[in-house]
Kinemage of the C-alpha trace (Angstrom):
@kinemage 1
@onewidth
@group {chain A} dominant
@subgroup {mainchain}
@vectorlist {calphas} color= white
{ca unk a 1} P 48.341 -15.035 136.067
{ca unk a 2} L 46.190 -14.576 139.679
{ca unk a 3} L 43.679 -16.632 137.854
{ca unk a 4} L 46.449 -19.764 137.742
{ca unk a 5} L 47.814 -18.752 140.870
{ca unk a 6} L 44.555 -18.689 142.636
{ca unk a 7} L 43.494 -21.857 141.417
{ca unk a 8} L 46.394 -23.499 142.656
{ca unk a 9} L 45.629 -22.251 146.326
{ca unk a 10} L 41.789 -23.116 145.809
{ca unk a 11} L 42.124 -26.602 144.978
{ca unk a 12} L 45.261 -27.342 147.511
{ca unk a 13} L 42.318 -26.233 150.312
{ca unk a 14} L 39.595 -28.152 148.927
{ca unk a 15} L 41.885 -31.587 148.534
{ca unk a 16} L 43.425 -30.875 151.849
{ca unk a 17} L 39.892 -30.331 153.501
{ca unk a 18} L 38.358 -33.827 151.703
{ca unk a 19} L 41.508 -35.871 152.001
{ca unk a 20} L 41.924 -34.332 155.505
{ca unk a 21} L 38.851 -35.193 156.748
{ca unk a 22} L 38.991 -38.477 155.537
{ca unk a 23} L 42.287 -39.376 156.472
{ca unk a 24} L 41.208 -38.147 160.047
{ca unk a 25} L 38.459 -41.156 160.158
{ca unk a 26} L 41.054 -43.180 159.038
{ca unk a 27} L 43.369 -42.390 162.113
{ca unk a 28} L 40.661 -42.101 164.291
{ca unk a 29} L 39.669 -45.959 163.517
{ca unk a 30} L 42.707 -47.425 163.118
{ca unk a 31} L 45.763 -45.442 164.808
{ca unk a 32} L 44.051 -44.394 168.358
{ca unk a 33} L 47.194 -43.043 169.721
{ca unk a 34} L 48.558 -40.834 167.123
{ca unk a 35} L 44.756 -39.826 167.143
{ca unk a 36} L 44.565 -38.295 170.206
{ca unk a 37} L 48.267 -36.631 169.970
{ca unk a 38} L 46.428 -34.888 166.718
{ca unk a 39} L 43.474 -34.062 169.579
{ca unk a 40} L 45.912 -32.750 172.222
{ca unk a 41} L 47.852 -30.584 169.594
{ca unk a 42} L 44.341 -29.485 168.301
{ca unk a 43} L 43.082 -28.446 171.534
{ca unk a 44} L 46.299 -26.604 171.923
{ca unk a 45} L 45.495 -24.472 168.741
{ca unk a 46} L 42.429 -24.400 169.991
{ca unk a 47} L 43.088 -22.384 173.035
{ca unk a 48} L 45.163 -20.081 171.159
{ca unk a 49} L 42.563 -19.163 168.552
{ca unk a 50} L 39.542 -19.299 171.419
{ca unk a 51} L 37.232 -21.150 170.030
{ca unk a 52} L 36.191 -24.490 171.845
{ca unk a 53} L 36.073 -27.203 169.447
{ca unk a 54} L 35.212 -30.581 170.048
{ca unk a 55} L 38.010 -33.478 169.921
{ca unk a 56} L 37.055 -34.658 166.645
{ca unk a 57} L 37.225 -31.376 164.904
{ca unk a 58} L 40.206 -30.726 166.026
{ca unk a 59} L 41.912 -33.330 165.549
{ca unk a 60} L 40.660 -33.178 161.592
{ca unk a 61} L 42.525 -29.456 161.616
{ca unk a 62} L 45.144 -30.663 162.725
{ca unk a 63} L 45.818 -33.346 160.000
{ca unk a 64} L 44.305 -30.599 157.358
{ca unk a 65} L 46.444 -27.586 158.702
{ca unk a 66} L 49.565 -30.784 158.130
{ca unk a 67} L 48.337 -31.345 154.549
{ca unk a 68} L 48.358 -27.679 153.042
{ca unk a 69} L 51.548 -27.361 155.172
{ca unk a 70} L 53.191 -29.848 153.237
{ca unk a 71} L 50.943 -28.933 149.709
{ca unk a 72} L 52.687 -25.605 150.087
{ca unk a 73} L 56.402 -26.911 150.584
{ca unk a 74} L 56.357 -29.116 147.565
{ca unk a 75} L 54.644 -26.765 145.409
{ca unk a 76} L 57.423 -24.295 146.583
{ca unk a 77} L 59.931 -26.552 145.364
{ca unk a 78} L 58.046 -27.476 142.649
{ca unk a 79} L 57.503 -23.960 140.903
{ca unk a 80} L 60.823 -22.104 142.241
{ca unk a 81} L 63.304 -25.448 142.527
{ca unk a 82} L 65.386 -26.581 144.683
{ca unk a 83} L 67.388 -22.938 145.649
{ca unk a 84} L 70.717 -23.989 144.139
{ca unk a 85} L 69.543 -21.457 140.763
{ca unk a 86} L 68.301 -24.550 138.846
């Protein structure tokens, strides 16, 4: 069972760190503003963690930490339903 399990978690990171990274390009080149709202939020997670990063990089985590975010609520509903006991 960890074996499935852990899978699961391995390849939701490595598609939301490819898909992430190019979907930030994307939004970098074509959708400036909600760009740098990605950078400001970034920087902001940035100063909590205390690591300078560069405007780029974080605004990549940001749309990466928003992918597994929302990899992890649908495979919630996926695998334990929709909390109603179906």
């Amino acid at each position: 069972m960890p074996a499935k399990t852990g899978a699961s978690h391995a390849l939701s990171a490595f598609v939301s760190l490819i898909v992430g990274t190019m979907l930030s390009k994307y939004i970098w080149t074509y959708t400036p503003p909600l760009a740098e709202a990605g950078a400001v939020a970034g920087r902001h997670l940035s100063a909590v963690v205390g690591t300078p990063l560069s405007r780029d990089v974080t605004g990549g985590l940001v749309v990466v930490l928003l992918l597994s975010f929302v990899w992890g609520v649908l495979y919630h509903f996926a695998r334990h339903g929709d909390g109603d006991g179906n």
